[in-house]
C-alpha positions in Angstrom: 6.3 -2.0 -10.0 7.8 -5.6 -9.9 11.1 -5.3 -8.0 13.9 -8.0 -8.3 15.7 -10.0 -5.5 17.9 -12.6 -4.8 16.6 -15.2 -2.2 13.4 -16.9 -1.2 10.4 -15.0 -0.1 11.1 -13.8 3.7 15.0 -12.8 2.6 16.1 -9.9 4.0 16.8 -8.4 0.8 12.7 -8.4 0.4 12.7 -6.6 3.8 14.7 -3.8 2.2 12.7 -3.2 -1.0 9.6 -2.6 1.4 11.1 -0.5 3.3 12.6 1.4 0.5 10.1 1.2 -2.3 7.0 1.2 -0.1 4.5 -1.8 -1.0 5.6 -3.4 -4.5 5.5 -6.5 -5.9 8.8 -8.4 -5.8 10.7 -11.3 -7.9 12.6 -13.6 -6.3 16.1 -14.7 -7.6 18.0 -17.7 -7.2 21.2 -15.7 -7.6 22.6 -11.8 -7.6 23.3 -12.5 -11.4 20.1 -13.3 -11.9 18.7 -9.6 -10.4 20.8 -7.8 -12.5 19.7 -10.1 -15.5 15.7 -9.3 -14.5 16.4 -6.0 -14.5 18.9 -5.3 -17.3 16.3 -7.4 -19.5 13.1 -5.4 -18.6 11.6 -8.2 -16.5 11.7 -6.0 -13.3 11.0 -2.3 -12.9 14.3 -2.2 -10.4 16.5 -4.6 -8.6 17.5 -4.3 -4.8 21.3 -6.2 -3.7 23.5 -6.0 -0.6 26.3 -4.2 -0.9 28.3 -4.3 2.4 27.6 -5.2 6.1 28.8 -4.0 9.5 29.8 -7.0 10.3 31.2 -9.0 7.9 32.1 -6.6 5.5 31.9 -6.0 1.6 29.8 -8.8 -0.8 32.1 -8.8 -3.4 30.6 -10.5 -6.0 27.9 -7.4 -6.5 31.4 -4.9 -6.7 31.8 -7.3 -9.4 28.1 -7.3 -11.0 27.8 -3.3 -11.0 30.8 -3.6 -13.1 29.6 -6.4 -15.7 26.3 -4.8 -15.9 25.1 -1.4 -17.4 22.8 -0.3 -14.6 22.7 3.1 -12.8 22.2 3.1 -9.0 19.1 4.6 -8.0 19.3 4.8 -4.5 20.5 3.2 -0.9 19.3 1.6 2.4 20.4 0.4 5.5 18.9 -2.3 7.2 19.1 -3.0 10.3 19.4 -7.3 10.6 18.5 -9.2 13.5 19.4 -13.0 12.9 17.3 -15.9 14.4 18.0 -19.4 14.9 15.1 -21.2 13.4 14.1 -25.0 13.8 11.5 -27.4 13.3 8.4 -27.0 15.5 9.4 -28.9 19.1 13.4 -29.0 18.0 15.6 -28.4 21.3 18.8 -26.1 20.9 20.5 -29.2 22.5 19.8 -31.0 19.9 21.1 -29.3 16.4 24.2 -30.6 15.0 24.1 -28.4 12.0 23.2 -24.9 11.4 22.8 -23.6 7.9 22.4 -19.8 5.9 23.7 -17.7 3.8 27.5 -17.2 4.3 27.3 -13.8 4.8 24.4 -14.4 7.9 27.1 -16.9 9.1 29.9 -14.5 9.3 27.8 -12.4 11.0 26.9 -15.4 13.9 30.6 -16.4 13.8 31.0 -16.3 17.5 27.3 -17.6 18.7 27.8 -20.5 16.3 31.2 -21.0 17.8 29.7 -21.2 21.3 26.9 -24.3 19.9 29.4 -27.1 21.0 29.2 -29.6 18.1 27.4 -27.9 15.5 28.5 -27.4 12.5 27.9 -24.4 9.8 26.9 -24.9 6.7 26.5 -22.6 3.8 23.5 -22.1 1.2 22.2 -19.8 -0.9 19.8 -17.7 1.1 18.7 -16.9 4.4 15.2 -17.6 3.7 16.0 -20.3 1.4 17.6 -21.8 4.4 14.6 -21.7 6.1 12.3 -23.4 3.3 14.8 -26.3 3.0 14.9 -26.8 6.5 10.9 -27.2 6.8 10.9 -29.6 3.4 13.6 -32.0 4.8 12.3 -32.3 8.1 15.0 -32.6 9.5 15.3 -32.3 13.4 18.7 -31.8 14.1 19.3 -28.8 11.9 18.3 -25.0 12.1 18.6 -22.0 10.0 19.9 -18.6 10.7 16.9 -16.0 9.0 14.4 -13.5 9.8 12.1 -13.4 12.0 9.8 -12.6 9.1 11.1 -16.3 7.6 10.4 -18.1 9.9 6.4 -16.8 9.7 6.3 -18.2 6.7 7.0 -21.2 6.7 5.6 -22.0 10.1 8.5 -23.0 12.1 9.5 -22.1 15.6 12.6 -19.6 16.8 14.9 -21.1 19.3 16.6 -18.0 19.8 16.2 -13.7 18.6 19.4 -11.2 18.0 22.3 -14.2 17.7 24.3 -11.8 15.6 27.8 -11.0 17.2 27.1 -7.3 17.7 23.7 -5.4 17.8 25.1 -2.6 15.4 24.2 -5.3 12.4 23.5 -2.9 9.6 23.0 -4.3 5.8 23.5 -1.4 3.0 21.2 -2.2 0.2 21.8 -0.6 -3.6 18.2 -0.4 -5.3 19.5 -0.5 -9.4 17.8 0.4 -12.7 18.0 1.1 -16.2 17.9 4.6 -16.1 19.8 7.3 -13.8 18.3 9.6 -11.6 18.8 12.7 -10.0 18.5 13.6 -6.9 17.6 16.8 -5.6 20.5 17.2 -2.4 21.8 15.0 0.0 23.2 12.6 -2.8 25.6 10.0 -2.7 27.9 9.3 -6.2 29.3 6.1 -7.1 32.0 5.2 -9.4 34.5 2.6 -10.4 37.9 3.2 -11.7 41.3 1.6 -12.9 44.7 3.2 -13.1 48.1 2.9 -14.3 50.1 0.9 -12.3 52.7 3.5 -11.2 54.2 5.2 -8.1 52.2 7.7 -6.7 49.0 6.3 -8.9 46.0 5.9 -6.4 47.7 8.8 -4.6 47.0 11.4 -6.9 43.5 10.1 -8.1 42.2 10.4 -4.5 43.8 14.4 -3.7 40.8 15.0 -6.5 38.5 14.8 -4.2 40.8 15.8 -0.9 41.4 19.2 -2.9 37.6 20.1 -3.3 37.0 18.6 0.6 34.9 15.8 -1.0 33.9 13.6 1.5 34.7 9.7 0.6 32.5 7.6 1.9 33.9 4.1 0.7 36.4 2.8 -1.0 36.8 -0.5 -2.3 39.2 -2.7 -4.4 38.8 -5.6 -6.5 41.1 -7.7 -9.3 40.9 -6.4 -12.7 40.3 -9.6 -14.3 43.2 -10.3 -17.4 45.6 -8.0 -15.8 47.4 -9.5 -12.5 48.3 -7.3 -9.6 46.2 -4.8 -11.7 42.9 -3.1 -9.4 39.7 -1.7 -10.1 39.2 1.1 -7.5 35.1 1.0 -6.3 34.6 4.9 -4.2 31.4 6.5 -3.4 31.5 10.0 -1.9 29.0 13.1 -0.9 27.6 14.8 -3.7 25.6 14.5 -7.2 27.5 14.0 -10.2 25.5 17.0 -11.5 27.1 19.3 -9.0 30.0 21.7 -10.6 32.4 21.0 -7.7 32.1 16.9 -8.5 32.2 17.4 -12.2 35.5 18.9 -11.3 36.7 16.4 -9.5 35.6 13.7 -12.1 37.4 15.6 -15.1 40.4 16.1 -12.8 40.4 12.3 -12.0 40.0 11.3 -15.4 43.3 12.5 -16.4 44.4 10.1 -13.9 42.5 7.1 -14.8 42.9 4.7 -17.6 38.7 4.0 -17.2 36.7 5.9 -14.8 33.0 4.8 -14.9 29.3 7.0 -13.0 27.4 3.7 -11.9 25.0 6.6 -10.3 24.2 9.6 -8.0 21.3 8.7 -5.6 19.5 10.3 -2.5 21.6 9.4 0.6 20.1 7.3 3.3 20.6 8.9 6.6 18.4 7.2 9.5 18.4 9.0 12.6 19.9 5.9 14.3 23.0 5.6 12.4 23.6 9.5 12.6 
């Protein structure tokens, strides 16, 4: 099994496969475009992409993918991160005038990075990227925010474990593939949907699932592109859509909703620490 990832070898998005998909071989991505284009093109068996954090919220660029893209969500997991501040071998934390990683990893560091008097952040495209840049340019004023598990890798030295703002720094991961599954209890359903943009609109599509006590688990909204001050509506919520009491709730909303879209009813991740 061959499953897709966007980052360098050490992300934390490769952390999250492991842990989800057991010992597999993975493909690293340059983008999150490029994950869903391994997997919607056969390349890889499945593809695994953040979806929100604790900390620094939604990535909405993937709301945005799961729309574009014909893929089915096969599954979740939450990951909990624990950033590092990573620097040449010998570097001094005095030293660093510049701290790069991804931006999301940044946001998550806001207020340690804050604290670094003179240092300034600097975004790229990975965590562990971050990391593998550092060690080519050599240079000595500069460190990366990664894994510890990236830093291994490419041999260089942590200045400093747990620099994230909080210690409840959970990642939710989507694992995505061609085909749906179905999972047996304890799911999770995802869907997307658009609506008329009228008085009492988003209203009436949620009492669908308030009337059946449907639990709603997230809700998200993004632009509809080509139709300003017009909203695609992201919700996942307990349940399969298998189950008689969501099909319900799906017809019901569909009389509501101009396009209303299944991107997949999964097993949902419950870890005894988050319960």
């Amino acid at each position: 099994m061959l499953v897709a990832f966007q980052g360098e070898p050490g992300a934390y998005s490769q952390e999250a496969i492991t842990d989800h998909f057991g010992p597999v071989d993975t493909l690293p991505c340059e983008s999150f475009e490029g994950v869903f284009a391994a997997v919607t093109s056969g390349r890889a068996s499945a593809g695994m992409i953040p979806i929100e954090n604790t900390l620094a919220g939604s990535i909405h660029q993937n709301y945005d993918l799961l729309q574009r893209h014909n893929l089915w969500i096969t599954g979740e997991y939450f990951l909990r991160v624990r950033h590092c501040l990573i620097a040449l071998p010998g570097v001094q934390k005095s030293a660093l005038r510049r701290v790069i990683s991804h931006p999301q990893a940044l946001g998550q560091c806001d207020v340690y990075l804050r604290n670094l008097k003179g240092v300034k952040p600097e975004a790229v495209f990975d965590t562990a990227g971050a990391v593998k840049m550092l060690k080519a340019s050599g240079d000595r004023f500069s460190a990366a925010i990664a894994s510890r598990h990236a830093a291994e890798i490419y041999g260089l030295e942590i200045l400093e474990e747990g620099i994230e703002d909080d210690p409840e720094n959970f990642t939710r991961f989507l694992a995505l593939g061609q085909q749906p599954v179905t999972p047996s209890k304890d799911a999770k359903t995802s869907i997307v949907f658009s609506l008329q943009n009228q008085p009492g609109a988003l209203f009436k599509a949620l009492s669908v699932f308030a009337l059946r006590d449907i639990d709603l688990t997230k809700i998200e909204s993004r632009p509809l592109v080509g139709k300003p001050w017009e909203y695609l509506f992201y919700v996942d919520f307990a349940g399969a859509a298998g189950d008689e009491i969501v099909r319900k709730a799906l017809d019901h909303l569909g009389e509501y909703a101009s396009m209303l879209r299944v991107l997949g009813s999964y097993p949902r991740y419950r870890p005894d620490l988050l319960r």
